[in-house]
N, C-alpha and C positions, 0 to 999 in steps of 0.2 A: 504494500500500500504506500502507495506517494504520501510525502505528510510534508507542507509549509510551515506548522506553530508548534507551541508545547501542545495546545489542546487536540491536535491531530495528532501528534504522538503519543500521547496519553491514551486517547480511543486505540488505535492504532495498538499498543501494547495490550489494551484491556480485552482486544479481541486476539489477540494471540498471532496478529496478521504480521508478514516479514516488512520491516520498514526500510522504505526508500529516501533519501535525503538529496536533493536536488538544491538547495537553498543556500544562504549564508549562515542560517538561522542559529540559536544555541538551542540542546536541547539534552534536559537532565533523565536518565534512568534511576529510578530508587524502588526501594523495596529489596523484594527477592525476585524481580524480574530476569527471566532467564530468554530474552526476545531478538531479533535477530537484526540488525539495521546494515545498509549500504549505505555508503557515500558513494554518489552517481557522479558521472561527467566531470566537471570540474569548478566540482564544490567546495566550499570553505566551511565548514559547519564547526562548532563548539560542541561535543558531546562530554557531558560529565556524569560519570558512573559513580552512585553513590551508594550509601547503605549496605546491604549484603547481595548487591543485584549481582546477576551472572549474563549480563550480554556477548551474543557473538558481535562484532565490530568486522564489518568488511568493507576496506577502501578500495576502491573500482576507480578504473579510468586513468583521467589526470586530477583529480580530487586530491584536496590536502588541509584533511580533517585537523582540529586540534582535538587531540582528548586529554581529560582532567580523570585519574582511576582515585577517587577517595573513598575513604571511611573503609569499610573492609570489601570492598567489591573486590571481583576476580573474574573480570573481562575478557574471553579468549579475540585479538585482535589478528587479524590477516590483511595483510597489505597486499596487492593485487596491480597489476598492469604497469603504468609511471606513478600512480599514487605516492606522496609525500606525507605521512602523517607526522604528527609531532605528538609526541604522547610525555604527560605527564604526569608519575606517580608520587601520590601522598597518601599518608597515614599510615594503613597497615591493609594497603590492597595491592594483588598478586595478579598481575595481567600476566599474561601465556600470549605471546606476539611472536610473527611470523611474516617473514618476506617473501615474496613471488616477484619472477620478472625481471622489470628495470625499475620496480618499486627502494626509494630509499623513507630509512625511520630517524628518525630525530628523539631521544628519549633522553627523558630529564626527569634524574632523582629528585622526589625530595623529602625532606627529615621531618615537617610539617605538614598538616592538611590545608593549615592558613597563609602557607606560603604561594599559594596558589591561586 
């Protein structure tokens, strides 16, 4: 399912549907969401994992996602095609990231959730 807002992606997770991200948009996962999202074409989106959610993350295309992995989420991430992402972990969450391609990652520790 294509999603533009948080509240498209909120339905969007509540129906179990894989989300598409075409946008610049930000857009947070929480709970114990375990849902599936793309970054399409060549998108810029903010995606931030929080709580104990378990999303897959897949960068598609020329897209060059930023993600934020906080609080204890454990995000499995796949980078895909020339995708860029830039991925940044805080607190005490364990992302599992993976390259394809002529995909490159940019990841950035950090010691804080609020450095973020």
């Amino acid at each position: 399912m294509r999603v533009e807002n948080q509240a498209e992606f909120d339905a969007a997770i509540a129906a179990g549907e894989v989300i598409e991200i075409y946008t610049d948009g930000a857009f947070e996962v929480r709970g114990e969401s375990m849902t599936v999202i793309r970054t399409c074409d060549d998108s810029r989106p903010t995606i931030y994992t929080c709580d104990e959610s378990r999303p897959v993350i897949c960068t598609c295309g020329e897209s060059r996602p930023t993600i934020y992995t906080c609080d204890e989420s454990r995000p499995t991430i796949y980078a895909y095609g020339e995708s860029r992402p830039d991925i940044y972990t805080c607190g005490k969450s364990r992302p599992d990231i993976y390259a394809y391609g002529k995909s490159t990652i940019q990841i950035n520790l950090r010691s804080n959730e609020h450095d973020a």
